[in-house]
Every structure is written in structure tokens, then in C-alpha cells.
DOKE-558239 format. One record per atom (N, C-alpha, C): atom name; residue number from 1; x, y, z; chain; residue in three letters. Coordinates in Angstrom, 2 decimals. Example, Ala and Ser with C-alpha at 12.3 -4.5 7.8 and 13.67 -1.06 7.14 Angstrom:
! residues 2
+------+-----+---------+---------+---------+------+------+
! site ! pos !      xx !      yy !      zz ! unit ! code !
+------+-----+---------+---------+---------+------+------+
!    N !   1 !   13.19 !   -5.69 !    7.80 !    A !  ala !
!   CA !   1 !   12.30 !   -4.50 !    7.80 !    A !  ala !
!    C !   1 !   13.20 !   -3.30 !    7.80 !    A !  ala !
!    N !   2 !   12.85 !   -2.25 !    7.08 !    A !  ser !
!   CA !   2 !   13.67 !   -1.06 !    7.14 !    A !  ser !
!    C !   2 !   12.90 !    0.03 !    7.87 !    A !  ser !
+------+-----+---------+---------+---------+------+------+
This chain:
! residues 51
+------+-----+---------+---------+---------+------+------+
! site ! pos !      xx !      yy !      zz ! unit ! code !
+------+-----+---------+---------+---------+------+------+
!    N !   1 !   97.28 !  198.35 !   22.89 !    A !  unk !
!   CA !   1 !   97.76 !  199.73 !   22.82 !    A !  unk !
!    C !   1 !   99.29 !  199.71 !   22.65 !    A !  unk !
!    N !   2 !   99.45 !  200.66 !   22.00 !    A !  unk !
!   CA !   2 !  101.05 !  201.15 !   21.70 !    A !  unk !
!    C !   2 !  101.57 !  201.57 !   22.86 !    A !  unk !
!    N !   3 !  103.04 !  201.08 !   22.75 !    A !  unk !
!   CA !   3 !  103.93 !  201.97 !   23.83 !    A !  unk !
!    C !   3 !  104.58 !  203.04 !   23.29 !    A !  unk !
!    N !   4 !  104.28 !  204.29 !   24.05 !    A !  unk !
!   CA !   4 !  105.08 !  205.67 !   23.79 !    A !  unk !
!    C !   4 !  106.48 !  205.35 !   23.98 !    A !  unk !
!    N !   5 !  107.14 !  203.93 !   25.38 !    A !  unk !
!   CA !   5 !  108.75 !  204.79 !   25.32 !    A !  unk !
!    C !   5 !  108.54 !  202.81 !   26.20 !    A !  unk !
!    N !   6 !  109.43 !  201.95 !   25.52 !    A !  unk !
!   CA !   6 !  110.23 !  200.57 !   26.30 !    A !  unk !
!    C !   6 !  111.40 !  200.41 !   26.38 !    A !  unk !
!    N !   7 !  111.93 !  200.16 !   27.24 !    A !  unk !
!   CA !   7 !  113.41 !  199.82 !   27.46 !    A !  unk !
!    C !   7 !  113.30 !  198.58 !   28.37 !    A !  unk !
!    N !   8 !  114.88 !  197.85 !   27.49 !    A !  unk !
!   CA !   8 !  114.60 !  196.67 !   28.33 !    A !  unk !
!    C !   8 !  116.24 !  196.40 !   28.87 !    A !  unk !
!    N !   9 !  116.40 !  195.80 !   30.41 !    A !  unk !
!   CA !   9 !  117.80 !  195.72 !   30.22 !    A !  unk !
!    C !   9 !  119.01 !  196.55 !   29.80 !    A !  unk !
!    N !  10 !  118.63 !  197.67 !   30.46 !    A !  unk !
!   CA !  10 !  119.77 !  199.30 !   29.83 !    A !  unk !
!    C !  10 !  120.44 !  199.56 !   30.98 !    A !  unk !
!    N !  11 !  121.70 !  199.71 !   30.83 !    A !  unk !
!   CA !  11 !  122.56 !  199.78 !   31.65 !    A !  unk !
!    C !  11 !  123.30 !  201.03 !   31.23 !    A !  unk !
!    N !  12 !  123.65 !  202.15 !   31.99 !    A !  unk !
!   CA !  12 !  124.52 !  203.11 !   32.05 !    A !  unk !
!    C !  12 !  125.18 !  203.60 !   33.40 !    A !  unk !
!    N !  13 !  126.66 !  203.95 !   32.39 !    A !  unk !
!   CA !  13 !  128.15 !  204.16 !   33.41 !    A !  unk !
!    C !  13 !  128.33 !  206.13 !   33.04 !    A !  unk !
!    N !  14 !  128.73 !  206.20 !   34.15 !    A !  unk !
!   CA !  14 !  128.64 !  207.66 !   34.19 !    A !  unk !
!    C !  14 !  129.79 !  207.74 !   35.13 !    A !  unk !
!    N !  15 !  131.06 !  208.06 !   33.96 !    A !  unk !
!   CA !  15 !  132.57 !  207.79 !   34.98 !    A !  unk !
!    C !  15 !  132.56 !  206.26 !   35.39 !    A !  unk !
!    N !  16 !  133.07 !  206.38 !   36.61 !    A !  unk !
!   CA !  16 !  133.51 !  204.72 !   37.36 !    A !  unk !
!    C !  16 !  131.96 !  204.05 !   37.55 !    A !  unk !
!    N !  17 !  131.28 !  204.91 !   37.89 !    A !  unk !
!   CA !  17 !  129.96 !  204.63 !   38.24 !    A !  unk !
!    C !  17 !  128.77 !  204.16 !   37.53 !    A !  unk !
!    N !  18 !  128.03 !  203.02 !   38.12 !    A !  unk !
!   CA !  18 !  126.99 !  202.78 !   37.06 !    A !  unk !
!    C !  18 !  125.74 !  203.25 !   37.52 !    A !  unk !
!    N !  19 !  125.30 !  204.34 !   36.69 !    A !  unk !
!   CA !  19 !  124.14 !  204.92 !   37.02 !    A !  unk !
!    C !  19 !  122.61 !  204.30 !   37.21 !    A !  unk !
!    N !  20 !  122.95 !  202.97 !   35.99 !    A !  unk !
!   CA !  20 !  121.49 !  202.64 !   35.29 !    A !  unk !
!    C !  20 !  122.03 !  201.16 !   35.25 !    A !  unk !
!    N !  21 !  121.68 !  200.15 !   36.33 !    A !  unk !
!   CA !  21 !  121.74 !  199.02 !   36.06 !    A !  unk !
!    C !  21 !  120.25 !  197.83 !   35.86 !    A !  unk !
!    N !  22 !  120.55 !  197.32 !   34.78 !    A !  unk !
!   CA !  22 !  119.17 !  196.58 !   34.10 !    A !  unk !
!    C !  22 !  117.75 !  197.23 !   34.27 !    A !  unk !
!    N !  23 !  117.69 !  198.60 !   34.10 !    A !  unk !
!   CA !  23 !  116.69 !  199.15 !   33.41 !    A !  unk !
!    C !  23 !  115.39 !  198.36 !   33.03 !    A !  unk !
!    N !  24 !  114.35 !  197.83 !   33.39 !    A !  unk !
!   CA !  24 !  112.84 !  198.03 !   32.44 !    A !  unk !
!    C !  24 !  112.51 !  199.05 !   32.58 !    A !  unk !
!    N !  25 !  111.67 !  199.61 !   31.70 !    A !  unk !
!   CA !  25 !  110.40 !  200.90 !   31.53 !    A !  unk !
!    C !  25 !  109.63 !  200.66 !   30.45 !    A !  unk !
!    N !  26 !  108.64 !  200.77 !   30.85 !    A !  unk !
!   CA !  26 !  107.77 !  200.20 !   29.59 !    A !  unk !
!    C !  26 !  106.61 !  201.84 !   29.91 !    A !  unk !
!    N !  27 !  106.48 !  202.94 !   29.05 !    A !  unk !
!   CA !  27 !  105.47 !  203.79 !   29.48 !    A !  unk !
!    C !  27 !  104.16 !  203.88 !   28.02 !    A !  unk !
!    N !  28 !  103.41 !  203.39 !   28.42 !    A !  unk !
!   CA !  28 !  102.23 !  202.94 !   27.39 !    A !  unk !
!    C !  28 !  102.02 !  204.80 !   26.67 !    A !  unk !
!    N !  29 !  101.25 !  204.25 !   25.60 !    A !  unk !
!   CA !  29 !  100.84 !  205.57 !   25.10 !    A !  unk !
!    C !  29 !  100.04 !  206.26 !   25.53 !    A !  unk !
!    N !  30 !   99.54 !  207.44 !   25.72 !    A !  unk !
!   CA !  30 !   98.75 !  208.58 !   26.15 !    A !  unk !
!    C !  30 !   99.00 !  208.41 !   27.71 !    A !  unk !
!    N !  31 !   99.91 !  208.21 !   28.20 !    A !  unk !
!   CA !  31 !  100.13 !  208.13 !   29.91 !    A !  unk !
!    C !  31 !  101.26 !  209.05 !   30.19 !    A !  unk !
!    N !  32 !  101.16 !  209.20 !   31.62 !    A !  unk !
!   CA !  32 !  102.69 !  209.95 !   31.91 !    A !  unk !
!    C !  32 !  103.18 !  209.53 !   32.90 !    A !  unk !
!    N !  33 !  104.29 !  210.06 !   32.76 !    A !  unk !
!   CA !  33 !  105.68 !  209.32 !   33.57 !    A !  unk !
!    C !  33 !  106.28 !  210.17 !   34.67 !    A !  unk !
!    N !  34 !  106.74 !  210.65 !   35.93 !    A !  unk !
!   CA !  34 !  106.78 !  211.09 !   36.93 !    A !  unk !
!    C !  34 !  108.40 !  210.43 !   37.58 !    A !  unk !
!    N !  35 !  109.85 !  211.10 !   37.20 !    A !  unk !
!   CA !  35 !  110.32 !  210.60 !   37.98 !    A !  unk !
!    C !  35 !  110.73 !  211.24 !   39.27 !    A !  unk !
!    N !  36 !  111.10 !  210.07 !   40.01 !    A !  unk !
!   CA !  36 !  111.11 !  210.71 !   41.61 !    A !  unk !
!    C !  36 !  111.77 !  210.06 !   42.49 !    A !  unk !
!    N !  37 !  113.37 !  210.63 !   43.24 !    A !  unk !
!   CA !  37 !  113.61 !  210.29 !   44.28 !    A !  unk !
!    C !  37 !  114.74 !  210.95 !   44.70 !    A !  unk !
!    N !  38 !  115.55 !  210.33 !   45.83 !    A !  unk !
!   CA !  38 !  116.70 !  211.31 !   46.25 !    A !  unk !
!    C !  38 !  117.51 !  212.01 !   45.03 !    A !  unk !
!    N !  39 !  118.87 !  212.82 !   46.11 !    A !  unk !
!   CA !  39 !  119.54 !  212.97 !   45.08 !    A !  unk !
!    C !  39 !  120.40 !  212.02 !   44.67 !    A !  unk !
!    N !  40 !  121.14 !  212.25 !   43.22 !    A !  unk !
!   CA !  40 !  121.94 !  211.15 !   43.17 !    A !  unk !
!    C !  40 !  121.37 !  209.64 !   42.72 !    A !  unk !
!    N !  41 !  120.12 !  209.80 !   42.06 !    A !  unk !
!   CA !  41 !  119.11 !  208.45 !   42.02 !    A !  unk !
!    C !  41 !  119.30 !  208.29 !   41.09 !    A !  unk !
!    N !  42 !  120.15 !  209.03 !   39.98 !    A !  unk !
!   CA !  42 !  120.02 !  208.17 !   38.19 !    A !  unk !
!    C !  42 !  118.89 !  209.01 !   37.70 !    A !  unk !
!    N !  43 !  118.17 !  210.03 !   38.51 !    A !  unk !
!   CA !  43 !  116.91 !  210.36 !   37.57 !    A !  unk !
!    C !  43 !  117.67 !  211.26 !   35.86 !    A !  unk !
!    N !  44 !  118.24 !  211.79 !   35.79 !    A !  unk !
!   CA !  44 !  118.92 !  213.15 !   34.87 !    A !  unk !
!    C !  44 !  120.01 !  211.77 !   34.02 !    A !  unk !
!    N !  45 !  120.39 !  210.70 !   34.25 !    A !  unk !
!   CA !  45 !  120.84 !  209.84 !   33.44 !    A !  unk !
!    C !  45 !  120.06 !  209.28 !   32.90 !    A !  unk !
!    N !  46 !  118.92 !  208.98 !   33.26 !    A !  unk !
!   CA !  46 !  117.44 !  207.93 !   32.94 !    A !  unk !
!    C !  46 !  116.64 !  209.27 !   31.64 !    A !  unk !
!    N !  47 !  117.26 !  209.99 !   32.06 !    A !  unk !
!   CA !  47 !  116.40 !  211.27 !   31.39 !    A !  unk !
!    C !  47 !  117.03 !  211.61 !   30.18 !    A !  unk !
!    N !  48 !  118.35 !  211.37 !   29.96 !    A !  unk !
!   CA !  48 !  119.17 !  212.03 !   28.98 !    A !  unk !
!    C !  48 !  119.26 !  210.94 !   28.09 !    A !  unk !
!    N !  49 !  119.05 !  209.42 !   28.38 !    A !  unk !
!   CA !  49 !  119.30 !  208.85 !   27.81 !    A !  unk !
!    C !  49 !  117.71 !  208.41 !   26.72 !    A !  unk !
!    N !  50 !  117.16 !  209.01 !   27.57 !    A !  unk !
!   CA !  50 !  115.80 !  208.52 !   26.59 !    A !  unk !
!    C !  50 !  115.57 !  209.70 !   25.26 !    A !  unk !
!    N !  51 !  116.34 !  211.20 !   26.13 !    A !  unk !
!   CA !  51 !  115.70 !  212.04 !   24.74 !    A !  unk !
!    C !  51 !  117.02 !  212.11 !   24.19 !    A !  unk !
+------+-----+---------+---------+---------+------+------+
């Protein structure tokens, strides 16, 4: 099966700060993805960078 969305090793800086250090995601096709945690977790960086 195909993957809808892989990343490998992605790193993002947001200001001084690194939001996204060494990244996998691998989300297969016809599945879904759920992110989730405190505030301040990288979710809305992890998010912007995929669409």
C-alpha cells in the first residue's frame, strides 16, 4: 500500500527555537492521523509544514 504523507528526518526552527527535531511520520493511505498533546508541543508547526 501507498503512503498518503512520509517524512523522514525533518527538522524545524521557529525563531531561536527548534520546534521539529528529526521528525519520522510515515501515515499510510486511507488512514488518519490525530495530533495530540500539550501546549506548545510542535503540533501547528508539524501541521503547517505538511500542508
Amino acid at each position: 500500500m501507498t503512503n498518503a504523507l512520509e517524512l523522514t528526518e525533518v527538522f524545524q526552527h521557529v525563531g531561536e527555537r527548534c520546534a521539529l527535531e528529526a521528525i519520522d511520520l510515515v501515515v499510510p493511505k486511507g488512514s488518519w492521523l490525530l495530533l495530540v498533546g500539550r501546549n506548545r508541543a510542535s503540533k501547528s508547526p508539524l501541521t503547517r509544514l505538511v500542508l
